[in-house]
N, C-alpha and C positions, 0 to 999 in steps of 0.2 A: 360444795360440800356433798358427801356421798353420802347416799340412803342408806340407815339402820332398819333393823328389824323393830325396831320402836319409836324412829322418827317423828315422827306424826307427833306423839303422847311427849316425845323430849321440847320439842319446840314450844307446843303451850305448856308444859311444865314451868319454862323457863318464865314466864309473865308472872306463873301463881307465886312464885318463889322470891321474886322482887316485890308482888302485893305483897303477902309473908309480912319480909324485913319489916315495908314501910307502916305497917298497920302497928307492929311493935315495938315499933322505934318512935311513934307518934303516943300521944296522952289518951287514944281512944276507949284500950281496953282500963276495968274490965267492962265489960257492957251488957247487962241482962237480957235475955230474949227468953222466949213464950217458944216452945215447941209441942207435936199434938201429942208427947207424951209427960211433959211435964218443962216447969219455969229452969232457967239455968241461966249459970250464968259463966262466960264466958273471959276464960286468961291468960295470957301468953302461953301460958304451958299448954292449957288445953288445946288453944286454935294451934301451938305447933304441931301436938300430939295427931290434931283430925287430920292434918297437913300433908302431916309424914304417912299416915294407914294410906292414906289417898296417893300419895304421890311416889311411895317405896313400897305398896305391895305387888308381888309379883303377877308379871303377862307370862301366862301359858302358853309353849307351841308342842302341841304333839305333832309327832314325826313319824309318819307309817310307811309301811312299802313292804316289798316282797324283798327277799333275801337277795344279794347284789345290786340292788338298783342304785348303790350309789346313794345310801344317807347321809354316811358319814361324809367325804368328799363335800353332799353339796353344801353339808353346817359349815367346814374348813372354808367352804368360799364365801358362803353367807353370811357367817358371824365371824368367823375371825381372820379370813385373808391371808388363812395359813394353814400349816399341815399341825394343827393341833390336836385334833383324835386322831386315836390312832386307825387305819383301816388295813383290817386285817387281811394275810391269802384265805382262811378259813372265816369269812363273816360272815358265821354264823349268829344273830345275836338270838339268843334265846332266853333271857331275862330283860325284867321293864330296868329302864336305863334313864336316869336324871343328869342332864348337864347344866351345873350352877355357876355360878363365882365363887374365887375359893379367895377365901378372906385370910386365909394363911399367902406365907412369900414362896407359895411354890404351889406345883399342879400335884392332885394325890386324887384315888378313889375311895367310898368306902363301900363294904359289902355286906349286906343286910340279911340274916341267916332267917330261913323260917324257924317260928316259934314251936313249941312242938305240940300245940292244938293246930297251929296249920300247918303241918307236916303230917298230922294222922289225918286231915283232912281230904289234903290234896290226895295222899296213898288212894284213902277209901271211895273218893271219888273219881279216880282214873280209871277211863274203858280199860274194860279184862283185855283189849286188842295193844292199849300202851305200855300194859305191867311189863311185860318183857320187856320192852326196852327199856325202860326205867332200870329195872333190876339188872340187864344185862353195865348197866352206866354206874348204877352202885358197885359192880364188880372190878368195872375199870377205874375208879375212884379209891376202893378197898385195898388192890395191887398197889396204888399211889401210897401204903399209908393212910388215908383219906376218908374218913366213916362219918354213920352220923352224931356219934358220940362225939367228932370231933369240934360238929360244925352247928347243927340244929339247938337252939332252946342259946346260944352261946352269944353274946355281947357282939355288935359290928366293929369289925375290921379296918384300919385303914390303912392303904398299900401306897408307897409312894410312887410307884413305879407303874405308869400309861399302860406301858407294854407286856402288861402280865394281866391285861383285862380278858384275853382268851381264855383266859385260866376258872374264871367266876361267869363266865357269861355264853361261852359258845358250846358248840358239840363236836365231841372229835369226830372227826371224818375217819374214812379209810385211805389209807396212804399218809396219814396226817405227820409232817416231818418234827412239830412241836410236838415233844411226849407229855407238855402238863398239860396242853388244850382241853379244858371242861374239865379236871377233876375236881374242882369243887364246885361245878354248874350243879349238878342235881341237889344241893344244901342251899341255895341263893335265892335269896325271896325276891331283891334289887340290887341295883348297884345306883351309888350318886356318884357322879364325875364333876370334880371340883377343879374348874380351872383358871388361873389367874388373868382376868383381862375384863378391862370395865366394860366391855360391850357384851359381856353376860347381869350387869346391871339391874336389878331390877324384872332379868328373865328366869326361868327353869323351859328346859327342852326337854320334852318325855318322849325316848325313843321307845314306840311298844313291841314285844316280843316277838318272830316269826307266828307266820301265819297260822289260822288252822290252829291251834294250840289246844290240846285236848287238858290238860291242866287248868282247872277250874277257876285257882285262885288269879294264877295270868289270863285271864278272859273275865274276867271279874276287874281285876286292876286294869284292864287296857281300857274296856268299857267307861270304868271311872272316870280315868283320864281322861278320854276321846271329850267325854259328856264336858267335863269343866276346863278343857282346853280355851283359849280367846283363838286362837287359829290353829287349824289344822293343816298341815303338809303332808300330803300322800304322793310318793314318789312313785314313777313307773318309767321302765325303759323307753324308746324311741318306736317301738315296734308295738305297742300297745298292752292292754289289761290282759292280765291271764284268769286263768281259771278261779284260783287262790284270790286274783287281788277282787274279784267279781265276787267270792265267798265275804270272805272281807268288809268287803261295804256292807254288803246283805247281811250279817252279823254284826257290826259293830259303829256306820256309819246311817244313822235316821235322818230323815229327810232336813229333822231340823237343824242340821249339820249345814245345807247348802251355803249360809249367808258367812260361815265360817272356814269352811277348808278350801283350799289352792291345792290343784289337781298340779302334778309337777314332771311335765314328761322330759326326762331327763337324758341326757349321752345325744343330742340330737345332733353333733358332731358325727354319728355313725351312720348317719342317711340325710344327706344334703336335700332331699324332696320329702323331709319330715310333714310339712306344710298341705301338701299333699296327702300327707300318709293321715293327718289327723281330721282333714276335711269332712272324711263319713264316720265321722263316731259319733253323731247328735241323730245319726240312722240308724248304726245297730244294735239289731234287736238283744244281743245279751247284755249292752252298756242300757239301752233303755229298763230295760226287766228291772235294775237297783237303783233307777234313776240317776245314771249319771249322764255328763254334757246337756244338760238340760238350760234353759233359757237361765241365766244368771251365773251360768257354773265357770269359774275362774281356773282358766288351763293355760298355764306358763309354760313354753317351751324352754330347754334349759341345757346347758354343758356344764354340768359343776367342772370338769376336770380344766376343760380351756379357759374356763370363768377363773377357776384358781390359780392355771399358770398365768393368766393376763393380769390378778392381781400382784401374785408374787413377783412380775419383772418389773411393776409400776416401784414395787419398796425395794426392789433393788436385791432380794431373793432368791430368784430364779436359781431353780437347783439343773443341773445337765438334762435330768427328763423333762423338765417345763421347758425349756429351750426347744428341745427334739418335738414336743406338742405343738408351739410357737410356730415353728419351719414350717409344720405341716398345715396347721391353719392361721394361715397371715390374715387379719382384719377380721379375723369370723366373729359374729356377735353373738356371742355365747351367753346371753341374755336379754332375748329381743323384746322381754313383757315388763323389764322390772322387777323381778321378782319380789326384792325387799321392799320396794315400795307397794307391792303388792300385799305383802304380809304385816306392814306397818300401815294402812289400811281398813286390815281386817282385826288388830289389835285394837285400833284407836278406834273401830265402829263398835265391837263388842261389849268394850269394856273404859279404853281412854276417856273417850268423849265424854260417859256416867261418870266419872271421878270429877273431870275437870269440872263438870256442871256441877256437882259437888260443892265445889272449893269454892265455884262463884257465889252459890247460895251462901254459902256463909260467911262470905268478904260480905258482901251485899246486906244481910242480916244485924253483922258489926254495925256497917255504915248508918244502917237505918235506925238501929237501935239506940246509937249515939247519937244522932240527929234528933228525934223523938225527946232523951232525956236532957239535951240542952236547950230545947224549945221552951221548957216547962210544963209542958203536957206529955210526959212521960208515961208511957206502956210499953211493957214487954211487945212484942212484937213476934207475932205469929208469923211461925216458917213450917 
């Protein structure tokens, strides 16, 4: 059986979930218990109710990197073993980005406009150095037809079509061959990407905005998310941290982050003495200065692209470029650390394990409370 991104939390799921059944298919509940906030008393409904918050509320993975590094690609190999986001020639993403399960029978996005308290917000609070280009981006939006009368203060969106996400979320380049690229980025508070497949279960993926972001409210929501993520993935190329990805930490990554994020040096397909290349980075001085590679820090080597085509030709997939990938790297181990086991892991330390122990307390609680009231010396039972 192949590792998910939530393995760990599936497998003891699966025990709480057969206690479950057997405690309410037996004559036990209902069974009164003593808690330090008050008596209660305990009933099918309720124990499924704490069951379900426990066991179906969502794991966090925020998603960081510098622009190209290959986010997208390496979710397609990690979570779904397919080309399901889209990745663009212009990935640029410049809006915070959720990828959920879509509880509808098809894949659709929806698009979250700012409100217009934070639309006069962000304006008033943008360096005099970004007005320009803001404004130069409302212009190219304006030509589209595209204002903010059309877009801000105005109900969410939902688009069923993957391939028109450049449209709400990137920046148009120069030379840019799509003419809708980013005309309605500068209205776009988020985007949620809803996509059909049970191995978004029980997850949400926050991919955070390009770096650097002078945009208050995206440096505000990135932050958020980083803080309540259960793990974090920070992607970087084969050749190491840049300057931005070194700003990055130092704004938005606290120490208290270490026991949670998975450093992810990615494309290592592009330098075969990778191994080599990463040996002195627990020495240099500008990784040291934000504390990274430091004693505990989890640094997965990684090829999302060869990762992906060696899943695609397992289900039978394989499109003529994964073939072309394939030739060129026969046998390569295009993830020598585990990654998903690595990040399922860092889920079930964060956050699994506290549920599960959860669930024992109050199977345990039942048991004992029944046992207590059948003895004939019956008391509530402190939990």
């Amino acid at each position: 059986m192949s590792t998910t991104v939530n393995q760990n939390f599936e497998n003891a799921k699966k025990c709480f979930e057969d206690e479950l059944e057997q405690i309410i298919s037996s004559d036990i509940l209902p069974v009164d218990i003593q808690t330090s906030a008050a008596d209660k008393t305990i009933t099918a409904e309720s124990l499924r109710s704490e069951f379900d918050h426990c066991l179906n509320e969502m794991f966090t993975i925020a998603v960081c990197g510098e622009v190209k590094a290959g986010k997208s690609t390496l979710l397609n190999s990690l979570i779904f073993e397919d080309e399901v986001l889209p990745s663009f020639v212009t990935p640029e993403t410049a809006k915070l980005t959720f990828v959920r399960e879509s509880k509808k029978e098809k894949n659709y996005f929806t698009v979250n406009w700012y409100s217009k308290s934070e639309w006069d917000e962000m304006k008033s609070t943008l360096p005099e150095e970004n007005r320009k280009a803001l404004d130069e981006r409302l212009e190219y939006s304006a030509s589209k037809d595209v204002t903010l009368f059309n877009c801000v203060g105005k109900s969410p969106v939902d688009v069923d079509d993957l391939g028109r996400l450049a449209e709400y979320t990137s920046v148009p380049k120069e030379g840019e061959q799509n003419p809708n690229v980013g005309v309605y980025t500068p209205f776009v508070k988020n985007v949620e990407i809803y996509i059909k497949s049970d191995k978004l279960k029980n997850l949400q993926i926050v991919d955070t905005p390009g770096l650097n972001d002078p945009n208050r409210i995206n440096s505000n929501e990135t932050t958020k998310w980083i803080n309540q993520a259960h793990a974090i993935i920070y992607v970087f190329p084969v050749r190491g941290l840049g300057s931005s990805d070194l700003e990055f930490f130092k704004t938005f990554m606290p120490a208290k982050t270490l026991n949670t994020r998975i450093l992810v040096q990615n494309r290592i397909d592009e330098n075969k003495d990778y191994k080599h290349a990463t040996a002195g980075y627990s020495d240099e001085p500008a990784y040291k200065a934000v504390g990274l590679f430091v004693t505990g820090e989890v640094l997965c080597p990684y090829s999302a692209q060869v990762n992906l085509a060696q899943k695609k030709k397992k289900h039978n997939k394989a499109s003529v470029r994964d073939e072309k990938i394939l030739r060129r790297f026969p046998d390569f181990n295009s993830d020598p650390n585990n990654l998903a086991k690595q990040v399922s892991d860092r889920l079930y330390k964060n956050s699994g394990y506290a549920r599960i122990e959860s669930l024992s307390n109050i199977c345990c609680s039942v048991y004992s409370g029944k046992v207590k009231k059948n003895s004939g010396i019956y008391k509530p039972v402190e939990i």
